[in-house]
N, C-alpha and C positions, 0 to 999 in steps of 0.2 A: 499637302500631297494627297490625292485621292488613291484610293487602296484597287485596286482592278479584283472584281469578283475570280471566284474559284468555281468549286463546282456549284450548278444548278438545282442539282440532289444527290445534297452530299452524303448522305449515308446508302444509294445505293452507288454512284460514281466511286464513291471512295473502298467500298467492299468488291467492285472490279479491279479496281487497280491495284490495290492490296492481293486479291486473289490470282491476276495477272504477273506479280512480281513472287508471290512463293512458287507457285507453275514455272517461272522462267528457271528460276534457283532449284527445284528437285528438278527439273528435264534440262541440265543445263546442254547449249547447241541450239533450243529452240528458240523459235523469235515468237512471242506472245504477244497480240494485238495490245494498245493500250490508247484511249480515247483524249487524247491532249485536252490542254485548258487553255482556251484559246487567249483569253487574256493574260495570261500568265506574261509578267513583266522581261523583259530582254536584259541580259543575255540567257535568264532560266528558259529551257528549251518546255514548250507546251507539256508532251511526255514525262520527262524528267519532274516536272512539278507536279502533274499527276501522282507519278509517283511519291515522290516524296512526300507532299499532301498525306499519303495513305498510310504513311510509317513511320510520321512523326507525331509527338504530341506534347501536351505541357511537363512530362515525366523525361524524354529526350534532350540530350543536346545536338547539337548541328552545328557542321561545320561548313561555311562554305568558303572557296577556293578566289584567291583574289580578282577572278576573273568574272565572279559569281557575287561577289559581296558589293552588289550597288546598294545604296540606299533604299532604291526599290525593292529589291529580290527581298532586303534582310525585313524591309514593313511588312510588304505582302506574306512572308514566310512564316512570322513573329504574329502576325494578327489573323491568317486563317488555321494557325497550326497550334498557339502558344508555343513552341519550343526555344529552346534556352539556346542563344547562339555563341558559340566559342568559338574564340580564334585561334585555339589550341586543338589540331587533330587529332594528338594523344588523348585526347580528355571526349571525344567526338562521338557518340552513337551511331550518327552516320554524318556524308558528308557529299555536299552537291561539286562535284569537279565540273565545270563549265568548259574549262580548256584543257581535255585531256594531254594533248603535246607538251605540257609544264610538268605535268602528274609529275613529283618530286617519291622519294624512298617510301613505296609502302610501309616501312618498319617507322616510320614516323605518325604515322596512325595507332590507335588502339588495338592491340592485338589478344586481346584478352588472357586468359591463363591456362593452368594446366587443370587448372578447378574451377575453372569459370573462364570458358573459352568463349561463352556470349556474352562477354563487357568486352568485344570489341567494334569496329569501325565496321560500316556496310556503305561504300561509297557507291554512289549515283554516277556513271560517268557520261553526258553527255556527246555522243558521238553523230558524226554527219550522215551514217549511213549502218546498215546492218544487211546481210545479205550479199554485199558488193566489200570490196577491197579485199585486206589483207584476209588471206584463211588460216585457220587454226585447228589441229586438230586435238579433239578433249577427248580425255575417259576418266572414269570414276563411275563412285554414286549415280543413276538416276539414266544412268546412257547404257544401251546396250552394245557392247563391243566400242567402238567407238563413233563419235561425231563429230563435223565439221563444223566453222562458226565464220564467217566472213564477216570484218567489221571496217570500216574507215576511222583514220584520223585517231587514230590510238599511237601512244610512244612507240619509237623503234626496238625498246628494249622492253615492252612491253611481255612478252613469253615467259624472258629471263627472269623478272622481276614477280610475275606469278607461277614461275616454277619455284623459287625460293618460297613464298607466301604458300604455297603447297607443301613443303618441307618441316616449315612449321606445326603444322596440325598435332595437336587438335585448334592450337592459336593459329590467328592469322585473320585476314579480312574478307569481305564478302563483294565482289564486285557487279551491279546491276548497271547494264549497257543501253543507256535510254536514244533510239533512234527518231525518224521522225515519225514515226506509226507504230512503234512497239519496243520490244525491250526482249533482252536477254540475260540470263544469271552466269555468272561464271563463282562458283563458291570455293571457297578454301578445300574445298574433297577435289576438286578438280583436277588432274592431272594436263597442263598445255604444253604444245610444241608448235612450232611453225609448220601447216600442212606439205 
């Protein structure tokens, strides 16, 4: 099986989209451009493997979502990343959700501690659209007063599930929203509601 190239220059590609995804995560509400890999194997969304590309490494594990773990995704991801792939999300650094409509109990992820609240999960959630569908409104950290975030193709019970994941803090996980041209951070400081 041949491996489909990543980036062309990867240490400045990869210092974008790394810079691209902290910027989305302290501004959360913002949509941050992010420059896709165009060969990036199906069903990893071009964006999504950019990012992920930028955050993982041979010190990480990864998890990816049964919608995500082709043969391809886990070579191509294993061979330009090294990162250790688990099929344990509890056990996960971070984690490529391909079908967010499945997205199971975030409490099944790595939620870190009360002394080490960054040994947990920062899921990638692949989404059809940013800007359009459902709205949300956020505050916290990084927003002034508050901000709106419109995303498609996220669960129904999506809010619920990160109003809880908010209640946890300082534990809890970190969610990046990879569209098809950019991305957004929603982090555990986050407060969400339906707008």
């Amino acid at each position: 099986m041949a491996i489909a190239s990543a980036y062309s220059d990867p240490v400045h590609e990869a210092q974008r989209a790394f810079r691209a995804t902290m910027n989305a995560l302290a501004r959360p509400g913002t949509i941050q451009p992010v420059a896709g890999l165009a060969e990036a194997p199906r069903p990893l969304s071009p964006v999504a493997a950019a990012v992920v590309l930028a955050l993982v490494d041979f010190e990480t594990s990864l998890y990816l979502d049964p919608a995500a773990a082709t043969e391809e995704t886990r070579a191509y991801l294993t061979f330009h990343s090294g990162a250790r792939l688990t099929d344990d999300p509890s056990k996960a650094n971070f984690a490529v959700i391909a079908d967010p409509l499945a997205l199971g109990d975030l409490a099944g992820f790595a939620l870190g501690t009360d002394a080490y609240p960054d040994r947990s999960t920062t899921l990638v959630l692949q989404v059809p659209a940013l800007g359009t569908g459902r709205t949300f409104r956020l505050e916290g950290p990084g927003i002034k007063g508050e901000a709106t975030l419109a995303a498609a193709g996220l669960p129904e019970n999506i809010a619920a599930a990160l109003a809880a994941n908010h209640a946890l803090f300082p534990r809890g996980v970190d969610l990046v929203l990879a569209g098809p041209s950019g991305i957004a951070g929603l982090p555990r400081t986050t407060r969400i509601s339906e707008a």
